[in-house]
C-alpha positions, 0 to 999 in steps of 0.5 A: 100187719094191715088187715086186708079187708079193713084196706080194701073197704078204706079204697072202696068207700075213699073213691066213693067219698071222691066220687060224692064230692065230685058230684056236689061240687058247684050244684045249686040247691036246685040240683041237690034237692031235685028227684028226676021222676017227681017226689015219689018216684026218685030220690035227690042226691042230697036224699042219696048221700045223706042216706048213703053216709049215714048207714055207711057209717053205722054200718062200719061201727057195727062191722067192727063193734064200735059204739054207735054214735048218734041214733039215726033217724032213717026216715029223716034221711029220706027227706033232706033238704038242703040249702046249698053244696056247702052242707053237703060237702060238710056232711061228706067231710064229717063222715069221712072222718068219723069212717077212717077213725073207725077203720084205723081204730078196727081190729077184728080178729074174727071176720066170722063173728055174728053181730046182732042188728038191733033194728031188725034182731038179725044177725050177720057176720062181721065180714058181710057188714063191712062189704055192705056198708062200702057197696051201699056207699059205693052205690049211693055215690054212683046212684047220685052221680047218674042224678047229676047227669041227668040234672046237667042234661035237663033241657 
């Protein structure tokens, strides 16, 4: 039988995997480094999916005691930059595809089970992990849409 809640989370975070290459696609670098209300104030949507796919997917080997992957540099997430769509939609790709092994490899028996987060020593359930990690997704992805219109209505 399919878990439920690794179903639910594999559409929550599908659409908004969707929705991140609708928003990306046919932007100039112009667009996808541009921040609405200047540097300090707002975040480009290269900065929203870099940031959003990345603790998405941390967020997801952690719900389901996977291996962490590379060691994510945060901070970095909230500088990039990139040099045109294509960059971005091979991010989308990659994540989407390391997420969907992920849930397809998952089987947590206890959604209860406390996992201790090694940045800050806290400790969550399985269960808040795996919700947060398809809001924040879902979050950034319509965060980023918002930037897109608002790119597209600049005049």
């Amino acid at each position: 039988m399919t878990d439920p809640i690794i179903e639910a989370t594999r559409r929550v975070i599908g659409d908004a995997f969707d929705t991140l290459r609708t928003v990306v696609d046919g932007l100039p670098a112009e667009a996808l480094n541009w921040r609405p209300a200047g540097e300090d104030d707002t975040n480009s949507i290269a900065v929203q999916i870099t940031h959003g796919l990345h603790a998405t997917r941390r967020l997801l080997n952690f719900a389901t005691d996977h291996p962490q992957q590379a060691p994510r540099d945060r901070e970095a997430e909230f500088g990039a930059n990139v040099d045109g769509m294509e960059s971005l939609l091979r991010l989308i790709d990659e994540v989407d595809a390391d997420c969907t092994t992920t849930l397809d490899n998952a089987d947590v028996s206890d959604w209860g089970e406390m996992r201790r987060l090694r940045s800050s020593g806290e400790e969550l359930s399985a269960a808040f992990l795996i919700i947060h990690a398809a809001e924040h997704l879902r979050g950034h992805a319509d965060e980023a849409s918002l930037t897109r219109h608002f790119w597209m209505a600049r005049s």
